[in-house]
C-alpha positions as CSV (number, residue, x, y, z in Angstrom):
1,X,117.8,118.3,150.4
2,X,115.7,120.1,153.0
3,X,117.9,121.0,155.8
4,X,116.5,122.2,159.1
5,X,119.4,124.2,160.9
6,X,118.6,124.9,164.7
7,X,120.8,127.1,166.6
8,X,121.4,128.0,170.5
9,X,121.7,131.8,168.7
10,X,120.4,133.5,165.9
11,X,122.6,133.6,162.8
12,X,123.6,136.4,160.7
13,X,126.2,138.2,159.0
14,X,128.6,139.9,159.7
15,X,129.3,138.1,163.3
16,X,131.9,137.6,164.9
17,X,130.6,135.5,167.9
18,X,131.7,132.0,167.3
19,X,128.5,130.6,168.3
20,X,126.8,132.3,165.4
21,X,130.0,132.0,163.3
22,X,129.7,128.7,161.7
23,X,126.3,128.0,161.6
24,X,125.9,131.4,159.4
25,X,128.4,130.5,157.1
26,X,126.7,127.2,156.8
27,X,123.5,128.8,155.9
28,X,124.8,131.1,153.5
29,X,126.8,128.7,151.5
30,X,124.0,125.5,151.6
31,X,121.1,128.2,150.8
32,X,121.9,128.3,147.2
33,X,121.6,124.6,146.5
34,X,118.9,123.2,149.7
35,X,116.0,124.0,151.2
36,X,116.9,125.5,154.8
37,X,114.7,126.0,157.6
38,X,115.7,127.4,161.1
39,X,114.9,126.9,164.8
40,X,117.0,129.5,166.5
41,X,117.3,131.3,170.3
42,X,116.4,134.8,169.9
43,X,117.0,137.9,172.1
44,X,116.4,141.4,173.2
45,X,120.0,142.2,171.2
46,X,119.4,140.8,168.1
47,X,118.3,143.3,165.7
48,X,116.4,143.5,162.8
49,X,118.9,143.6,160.2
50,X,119.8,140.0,161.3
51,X,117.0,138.7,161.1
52,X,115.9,140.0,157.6
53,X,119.5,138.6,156.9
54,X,118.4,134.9,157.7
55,X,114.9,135.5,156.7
56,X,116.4,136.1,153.0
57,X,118.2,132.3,153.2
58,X,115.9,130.3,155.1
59,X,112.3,129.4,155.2
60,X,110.8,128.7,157.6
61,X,112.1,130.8,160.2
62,X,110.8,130.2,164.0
63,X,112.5,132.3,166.4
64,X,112.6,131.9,170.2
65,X,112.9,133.3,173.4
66,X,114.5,131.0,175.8
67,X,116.3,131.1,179.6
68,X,119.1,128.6,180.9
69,X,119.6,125.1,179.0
70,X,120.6,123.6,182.0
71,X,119.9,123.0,185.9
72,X,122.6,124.3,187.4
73,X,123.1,121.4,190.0
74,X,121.8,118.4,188.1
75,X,122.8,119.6,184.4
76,X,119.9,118.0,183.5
77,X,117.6,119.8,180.5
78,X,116.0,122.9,181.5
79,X,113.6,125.3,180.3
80,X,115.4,126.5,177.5
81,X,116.0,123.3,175.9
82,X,111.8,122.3,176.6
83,X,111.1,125.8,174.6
84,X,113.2,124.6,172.1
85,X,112.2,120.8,171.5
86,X,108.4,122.5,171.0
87,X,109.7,124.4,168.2
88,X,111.7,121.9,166.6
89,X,108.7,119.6,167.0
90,X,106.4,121.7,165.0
91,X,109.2,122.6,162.5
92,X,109.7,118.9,161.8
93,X,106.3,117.9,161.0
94,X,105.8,121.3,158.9
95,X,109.3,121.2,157.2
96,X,109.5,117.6,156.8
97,X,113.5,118.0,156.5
98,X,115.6,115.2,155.1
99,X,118.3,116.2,157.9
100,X,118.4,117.9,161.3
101,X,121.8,120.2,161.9
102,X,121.7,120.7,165.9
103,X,124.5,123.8,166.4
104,X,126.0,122.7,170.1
105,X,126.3,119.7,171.8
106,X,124.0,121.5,174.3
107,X,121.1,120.8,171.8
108,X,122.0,117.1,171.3
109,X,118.7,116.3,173.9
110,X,117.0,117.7,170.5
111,X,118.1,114.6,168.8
112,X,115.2,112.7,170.7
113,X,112.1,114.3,169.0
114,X,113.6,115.5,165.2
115,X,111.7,113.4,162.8
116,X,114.8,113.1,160.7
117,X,118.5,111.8,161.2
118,X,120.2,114.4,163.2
119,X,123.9,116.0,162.9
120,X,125.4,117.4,165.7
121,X,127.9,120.3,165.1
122,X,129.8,120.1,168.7
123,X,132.7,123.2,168.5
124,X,133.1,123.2,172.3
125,X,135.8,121.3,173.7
126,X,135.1,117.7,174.5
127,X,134.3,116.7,178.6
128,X,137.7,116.6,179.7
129,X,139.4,114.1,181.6
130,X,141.9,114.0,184.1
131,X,141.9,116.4,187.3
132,X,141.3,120.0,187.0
133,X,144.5,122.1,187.6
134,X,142.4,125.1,188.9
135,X,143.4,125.7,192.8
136,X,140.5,125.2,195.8
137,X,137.1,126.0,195.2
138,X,137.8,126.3,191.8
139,X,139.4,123.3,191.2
140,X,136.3,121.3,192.7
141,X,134.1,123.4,190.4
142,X,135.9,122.7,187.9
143,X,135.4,118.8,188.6
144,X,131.9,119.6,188.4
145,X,131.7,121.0,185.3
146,X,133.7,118.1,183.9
147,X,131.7,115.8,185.3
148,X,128.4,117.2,184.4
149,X,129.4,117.4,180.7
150,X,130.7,113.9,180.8
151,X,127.4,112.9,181.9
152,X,125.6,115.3,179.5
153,X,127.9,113.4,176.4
154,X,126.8,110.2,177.7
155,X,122.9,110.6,178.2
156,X,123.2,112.7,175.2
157,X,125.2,111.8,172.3
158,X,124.1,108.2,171.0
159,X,120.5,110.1,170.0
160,X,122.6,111.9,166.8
161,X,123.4,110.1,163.5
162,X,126.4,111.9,163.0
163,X,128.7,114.3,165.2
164,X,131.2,116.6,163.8
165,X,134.0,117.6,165.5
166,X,137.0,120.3,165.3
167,X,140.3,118.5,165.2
168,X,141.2,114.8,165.7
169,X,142.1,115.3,169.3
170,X,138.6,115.8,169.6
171,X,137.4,113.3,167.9
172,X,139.2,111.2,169.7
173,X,137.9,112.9,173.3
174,X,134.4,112.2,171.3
175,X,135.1,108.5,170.7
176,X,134.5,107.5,174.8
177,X,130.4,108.3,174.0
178,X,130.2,107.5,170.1
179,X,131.4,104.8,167.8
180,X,133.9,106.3,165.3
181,X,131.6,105.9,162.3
182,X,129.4,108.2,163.8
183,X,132.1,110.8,164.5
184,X,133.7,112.9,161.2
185,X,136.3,115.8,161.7
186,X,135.5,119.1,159.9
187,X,138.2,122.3,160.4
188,X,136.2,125.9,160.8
189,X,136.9,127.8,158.3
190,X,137.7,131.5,157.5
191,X,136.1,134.0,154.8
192,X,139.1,134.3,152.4
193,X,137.7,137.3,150.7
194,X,137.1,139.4,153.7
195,X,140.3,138.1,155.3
196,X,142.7,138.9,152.0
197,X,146.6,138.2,152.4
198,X,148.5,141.3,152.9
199,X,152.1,141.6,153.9
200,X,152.4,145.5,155.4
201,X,153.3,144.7,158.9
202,X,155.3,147.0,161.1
203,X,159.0,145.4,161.4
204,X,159.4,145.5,165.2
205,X,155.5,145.4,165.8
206,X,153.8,141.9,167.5
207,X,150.5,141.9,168.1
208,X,148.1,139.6,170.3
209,X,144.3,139.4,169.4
210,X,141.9,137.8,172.1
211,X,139.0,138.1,174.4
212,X,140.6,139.7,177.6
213,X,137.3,138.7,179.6
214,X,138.5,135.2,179.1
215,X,140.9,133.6,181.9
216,X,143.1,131.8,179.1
217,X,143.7,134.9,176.3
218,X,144.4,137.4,179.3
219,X,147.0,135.1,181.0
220,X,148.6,135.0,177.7
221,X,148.5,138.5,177.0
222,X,150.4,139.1,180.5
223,X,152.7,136.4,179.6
224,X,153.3,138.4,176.3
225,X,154.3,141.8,178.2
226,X,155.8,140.4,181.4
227,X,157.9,137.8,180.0
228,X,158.2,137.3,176.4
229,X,158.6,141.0,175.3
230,X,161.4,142.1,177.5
231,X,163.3,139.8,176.3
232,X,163.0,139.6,172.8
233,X,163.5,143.7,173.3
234,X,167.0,142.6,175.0
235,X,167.6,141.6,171.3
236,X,165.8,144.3,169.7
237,X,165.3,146.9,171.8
238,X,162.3,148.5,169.2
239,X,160.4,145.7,169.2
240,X,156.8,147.0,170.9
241,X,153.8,144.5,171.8
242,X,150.1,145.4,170.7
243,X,147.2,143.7,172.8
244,X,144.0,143.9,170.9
245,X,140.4,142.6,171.6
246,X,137.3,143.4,170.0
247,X,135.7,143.6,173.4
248,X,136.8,145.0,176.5
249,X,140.2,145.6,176.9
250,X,139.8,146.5,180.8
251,X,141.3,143.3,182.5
252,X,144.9,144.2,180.3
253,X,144.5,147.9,180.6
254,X,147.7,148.0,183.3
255,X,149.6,146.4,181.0
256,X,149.7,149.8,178.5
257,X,151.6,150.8,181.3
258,X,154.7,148.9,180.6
259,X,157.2,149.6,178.2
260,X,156.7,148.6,174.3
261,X,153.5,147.6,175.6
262,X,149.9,148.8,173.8
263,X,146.3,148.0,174.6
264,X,143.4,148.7,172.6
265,X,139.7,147.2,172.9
266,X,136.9,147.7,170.9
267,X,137.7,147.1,168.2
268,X,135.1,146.7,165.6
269,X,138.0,145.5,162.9
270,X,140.7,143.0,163.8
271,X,142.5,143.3,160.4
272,X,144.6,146.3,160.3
273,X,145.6,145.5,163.5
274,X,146.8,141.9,162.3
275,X,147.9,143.4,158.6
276,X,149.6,145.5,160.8
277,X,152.0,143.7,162.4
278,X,155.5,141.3,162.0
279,X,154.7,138.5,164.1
280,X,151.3,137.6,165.7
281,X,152.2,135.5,168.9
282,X,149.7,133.0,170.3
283,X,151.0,132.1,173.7
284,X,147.5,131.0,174.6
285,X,145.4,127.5,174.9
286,X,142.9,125.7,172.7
287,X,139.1,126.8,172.2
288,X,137.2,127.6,169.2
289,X,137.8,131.4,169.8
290,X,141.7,130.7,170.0
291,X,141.3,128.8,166.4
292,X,139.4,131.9,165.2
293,X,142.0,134.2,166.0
294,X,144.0,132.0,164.3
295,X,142.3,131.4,161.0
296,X,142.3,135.3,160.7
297,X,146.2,135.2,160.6
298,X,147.1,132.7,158.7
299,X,144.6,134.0,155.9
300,X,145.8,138.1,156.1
301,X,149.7,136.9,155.7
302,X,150.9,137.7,159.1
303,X,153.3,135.3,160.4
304,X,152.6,133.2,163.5
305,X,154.4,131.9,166.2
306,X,152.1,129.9,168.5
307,X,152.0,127.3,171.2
308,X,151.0,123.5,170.6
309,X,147.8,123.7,172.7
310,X,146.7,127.2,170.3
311,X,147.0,124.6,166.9
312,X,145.3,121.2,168.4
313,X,142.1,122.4,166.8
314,X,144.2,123.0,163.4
315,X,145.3,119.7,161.9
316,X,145.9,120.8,158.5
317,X,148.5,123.3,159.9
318,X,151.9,121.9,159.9
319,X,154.7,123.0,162.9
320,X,157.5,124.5,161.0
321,X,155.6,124.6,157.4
322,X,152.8,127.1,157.7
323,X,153.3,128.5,161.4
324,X,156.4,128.1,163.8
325,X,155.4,126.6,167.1
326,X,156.8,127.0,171.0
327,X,156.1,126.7,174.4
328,X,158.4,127.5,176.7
329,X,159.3,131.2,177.0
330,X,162.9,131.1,175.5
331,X,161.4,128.8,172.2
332,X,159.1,131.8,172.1
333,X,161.3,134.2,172.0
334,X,163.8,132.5,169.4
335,X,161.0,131.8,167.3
336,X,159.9,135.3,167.2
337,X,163.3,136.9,166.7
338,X,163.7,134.1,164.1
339,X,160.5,135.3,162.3
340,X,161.6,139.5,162.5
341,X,165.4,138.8,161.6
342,X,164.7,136.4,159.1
343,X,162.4,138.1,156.1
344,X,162.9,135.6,153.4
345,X,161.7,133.1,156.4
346,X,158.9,135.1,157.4
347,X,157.0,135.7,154.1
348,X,157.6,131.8,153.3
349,X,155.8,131.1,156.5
350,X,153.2,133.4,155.5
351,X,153.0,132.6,152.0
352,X,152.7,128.8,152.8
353,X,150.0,129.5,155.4
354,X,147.4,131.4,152.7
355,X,147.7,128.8,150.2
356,X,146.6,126.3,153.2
357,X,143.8,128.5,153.9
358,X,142.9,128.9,149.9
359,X,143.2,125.2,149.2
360,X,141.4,123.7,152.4
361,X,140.3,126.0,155.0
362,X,137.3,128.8,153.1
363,X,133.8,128.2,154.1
364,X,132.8,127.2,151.2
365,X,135.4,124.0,151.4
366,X,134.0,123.5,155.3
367,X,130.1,123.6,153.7
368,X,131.1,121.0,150.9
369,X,132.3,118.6,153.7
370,X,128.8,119.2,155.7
371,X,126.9,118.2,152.4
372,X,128.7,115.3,152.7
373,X,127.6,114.6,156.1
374,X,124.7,115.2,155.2
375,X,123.9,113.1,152.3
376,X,125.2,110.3,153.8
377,X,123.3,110.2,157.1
378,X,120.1,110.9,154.9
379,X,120.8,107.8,152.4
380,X,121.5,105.8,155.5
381,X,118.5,106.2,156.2
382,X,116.5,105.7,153.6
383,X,118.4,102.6,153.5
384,X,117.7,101.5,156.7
385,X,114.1,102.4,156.4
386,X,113.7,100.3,152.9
């Protein structure tokens, strides 16, 4: 098939930005066995290693500059997304591809002048519903920015032939602006070879891996160190907390302060850090980052104790099989003094979670199911068309 990718970033490996994350693996899986060509957003930061990187897979390449997708009032297409459509205009009548990807429900407008079926890949979370629980000003923004995407989805969506979604809460969420046989539910994935299952951890050591510029993984990192570790250390008083980001750890640095308590950013390697503990705790919500962080542990052996929200992008992973699951602060902490008490418990967890991640989680399992997608949206068509 001839498969033109296009991508709000430019893909490449290594990454680990999830908005390059997926589509790269795609790429570099697919390139052996279709054509792929590539309409991508370029910047000042990408560099030329990444580019000779997707110039090796994919031909033709047609790179980018663009500015905001979106008004910021209306949410209405912006200039961005009119740079784009040119591109993907003169890539379609060149290419002549079989099937469009579109990376980002942002791009969906894109849908509208492809020359072939389009797939949308849409990782974000669906436009939510229900009042936002932010308080004042941010609340009402928040509103906004629900609304505005609910209206995007709407406008948007029915111009795809196929939307794939993260988890079947989203497809569900997905299901208010498409008809279900439009809508299929692919996993991410995780690079089982890079990400190999190692049991070394530290026996009193947990360990917390986010983005502490995000609202949601810095909550839970405080959570961690204000609540959850001093009392678990009431059990077992050596038990010490390690906050880790691959970013900036600046937001959490006053937590270092506290007893047990460690934080390190920049990281330019999450693994040891994960290899390196007994328990990785995921106090945080949902979001494809949160899955990410996720993925990583399950793959590297560590054992996991997270809340429901952190798995509702992770149906494949079942509560009690591959990861033990809590919310409230005292499940939390029985689960993880379960976990560091418990060794014969802890490396079943672990052990169970790998072969998950071996049988049904690589990215080369996530690229078969695309090719899937793909083949039947294109023989739909020719269908339709005959």
């Amino acid at each position: 098939m001839r498969i033109l990718i296009v991508s709000p970033a430019l893909p490449h490996r290594p990454s680990h930005d999830a908005a390059r994350l997926v589509v790269s693996q795609l790429i570099d899986h697919l390139s052996a066995r279709h054509t792929i060509g590539v309409v991508a957003a370029s910047g000042p930061a990408d560099t030329a290693a990444a580019r000779a990187w997707l110039a090796a897979r994919a031909a033709p390449v047609e790179l980018v500059a663009v500015d905001r997708w979106r008004r910021p009032l209306s949410g209405r297409p912006d200039h961005g997304l009119r740079t784009l459509a040119a591109a993907v205009r003169r890539a379609s009548l060149a290419f002549e591809p079989d099937v469009v990807h579109l990376q980002s429900a942002v791009l969906a407008p894109l849908a509208r002048v492809a020359t072939a079926p389009c797939v949308l890949a849409c990782h974000e979370s669906p436009p939510a519903r229900g009042p936002a629980r932010a308080p004042g000003w941010q609340r009402l923004r928040a509103r906004l920015a629900e609304r505005r995407d609910r209206d995007w989805a709407r406008a948007w969506f029915d111009g795809v032939s196929a939307c794939v979604v993260d988890s079947q809460h989203d497809r569900r969420a997905t299901s208010a602006y498409l008809p279900d046989d439009r809508l299929d539910v692919i996993a991410p994935g995780i690079d089982a070879d890079r990400y190999p299952y190692r049991r070394i951890g530290a026996p009193a050591r947990l360990v917390f891996t986010g983005d502490l510029g995000v609202p949601g993984d810095l909550e839970a990192a405080r959570r961690l160190a204000l609540a959850i570790l001093p009392a678990v250390r009431r059990r077992m008083p050596r038990t010490e907390l390690l906050v880790a980001s691959t970013g900036t750890a600046d937001p959490a640095r006053e937590l270092g302060r506290l007893e047990g308590v460690r934080v390190e950013g920049r990281l330019a390697d999450l693994r040891p850090t994960v290899w390196g503990a007994a328990v990785y705790v995921s106090a945080a919500g949902t979001g494809a980052g949160r899955t990410a962080r996720l993925l990583e542990a399950l793959a590297l052996g560590t054992p996991i104790v997270a809340t429901a929200a952190s798995l509702s992008r992770l149906d494949a992973v079942v509560p009690g099989h591959h990861v033990l699951t809590a919310d409230g602060d005292g499940e939390l902490v029985d689960a993880i003094s379960l976990l560091m008490r418990e060794p014969v418990v802890a490396n079943t967890i672990a052990r169970n979670a790998r072969e998950l991640v071996e049988r049904s989680l690589t990215w080369r399992a996530v690229a078969e199911r695309y090719d899937d997608v793909y083949h039947r949206v294109g023989k739909l068509t020719t269908e339709l068309a005959a």
